[in-house]
C-alpha positions in Angstrom: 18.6 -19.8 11.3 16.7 -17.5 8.9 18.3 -15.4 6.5 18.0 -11.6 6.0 16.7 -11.1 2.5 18.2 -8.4 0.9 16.1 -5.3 -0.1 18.3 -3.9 -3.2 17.5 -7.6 -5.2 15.9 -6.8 -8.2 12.3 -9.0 -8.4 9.6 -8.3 -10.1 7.5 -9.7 -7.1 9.5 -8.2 -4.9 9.9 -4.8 -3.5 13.9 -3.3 -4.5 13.9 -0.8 -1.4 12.2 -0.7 1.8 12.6 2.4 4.2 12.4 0.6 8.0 10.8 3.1 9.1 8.0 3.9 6.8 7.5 0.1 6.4 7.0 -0.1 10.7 4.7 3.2 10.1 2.8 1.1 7.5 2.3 -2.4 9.3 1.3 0.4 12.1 -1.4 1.7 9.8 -2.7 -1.2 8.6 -3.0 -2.9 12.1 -5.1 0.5 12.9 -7.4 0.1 10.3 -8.0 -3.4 11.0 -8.8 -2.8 14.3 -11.5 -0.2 12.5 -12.8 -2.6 10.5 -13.6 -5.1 13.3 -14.9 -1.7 15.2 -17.6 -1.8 12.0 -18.3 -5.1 12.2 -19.1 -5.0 15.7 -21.7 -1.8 14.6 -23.5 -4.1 12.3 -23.7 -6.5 14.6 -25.4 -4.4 17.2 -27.6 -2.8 14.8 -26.2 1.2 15.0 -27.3 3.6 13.4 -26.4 3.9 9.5 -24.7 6.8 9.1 -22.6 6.0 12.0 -21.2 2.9 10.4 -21.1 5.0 7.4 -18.7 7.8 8.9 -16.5 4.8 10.6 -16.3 3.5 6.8 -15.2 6.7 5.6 -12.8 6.8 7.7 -11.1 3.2 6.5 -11.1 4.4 2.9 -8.8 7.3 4.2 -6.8 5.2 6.0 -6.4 2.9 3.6 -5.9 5.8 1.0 -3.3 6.7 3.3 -1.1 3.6 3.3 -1.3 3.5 -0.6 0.0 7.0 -0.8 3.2 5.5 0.8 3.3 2.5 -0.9 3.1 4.5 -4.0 5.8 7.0 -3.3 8.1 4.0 -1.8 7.1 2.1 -5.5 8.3 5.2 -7.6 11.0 6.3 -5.5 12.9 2.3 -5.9 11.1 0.3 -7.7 10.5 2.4 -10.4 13.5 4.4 -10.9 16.1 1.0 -10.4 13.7 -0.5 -13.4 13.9 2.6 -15.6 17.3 2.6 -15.2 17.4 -1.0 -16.4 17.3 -1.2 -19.8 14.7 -0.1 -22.5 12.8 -3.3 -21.6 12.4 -3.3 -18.7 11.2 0.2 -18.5 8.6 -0.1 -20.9 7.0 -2.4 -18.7 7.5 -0.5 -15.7 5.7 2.5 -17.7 2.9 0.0 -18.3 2.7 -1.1 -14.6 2.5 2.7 -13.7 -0.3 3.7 -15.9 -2.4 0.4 -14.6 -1.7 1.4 -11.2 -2.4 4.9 -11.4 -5.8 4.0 -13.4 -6.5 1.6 -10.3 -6.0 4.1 -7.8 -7.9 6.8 -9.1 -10.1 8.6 -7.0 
């Protein structure tokens, strides 16, 4: 029988809160864009024309963009906040972790 893990566990490699629904609209996403991808693949494969499979990759990068913006909000919204909350320690390095991972995705 497998057992439900429980979202509000505080991990550092794993996520504290997890909305159902924006996680389903997520997987939803990400199943999209791989279907894209495989879409671009297929264009370089049959040789199309460049700034086709240019647009089509443009398109990815927004996508993709997309499901960060989420993953972001979801990551400051539990994440975050429960480990700011912690203790001085703990939200030092949570301040660290922001500041990388806004550097890292910076326009």
């Amino acid at each position: 029988m497998k057992r439900a893990k429980k979202a509000v566990a505080l991990h550092p490699k794993h996520a504290v809160g997890v909305d159902g629904d924006i996680k389903a609209s997520n997987l939803a996403r990400v199943s999209r864009i791989e279907g894209q991808v495989r879409g671009i693949a297929q264009m370089i494969r049959d040789e199309r024309y460049c700034a086709d499979i240019l647009v089509q990759l443009s398109a990815v990068h927004q996508a993709l963009r997309g499901v960060g913006r989420e993953l972001m909000r979801n990551h400051l919204k539990h994440c975050a906040t429960s480990a700011i909350r912690a203790d001085a320690q703990t939200a030092e390095a949570m301040y660290d972790e922001l500041i990388d991972l806004f550097y890292k995705n910076a326009k």
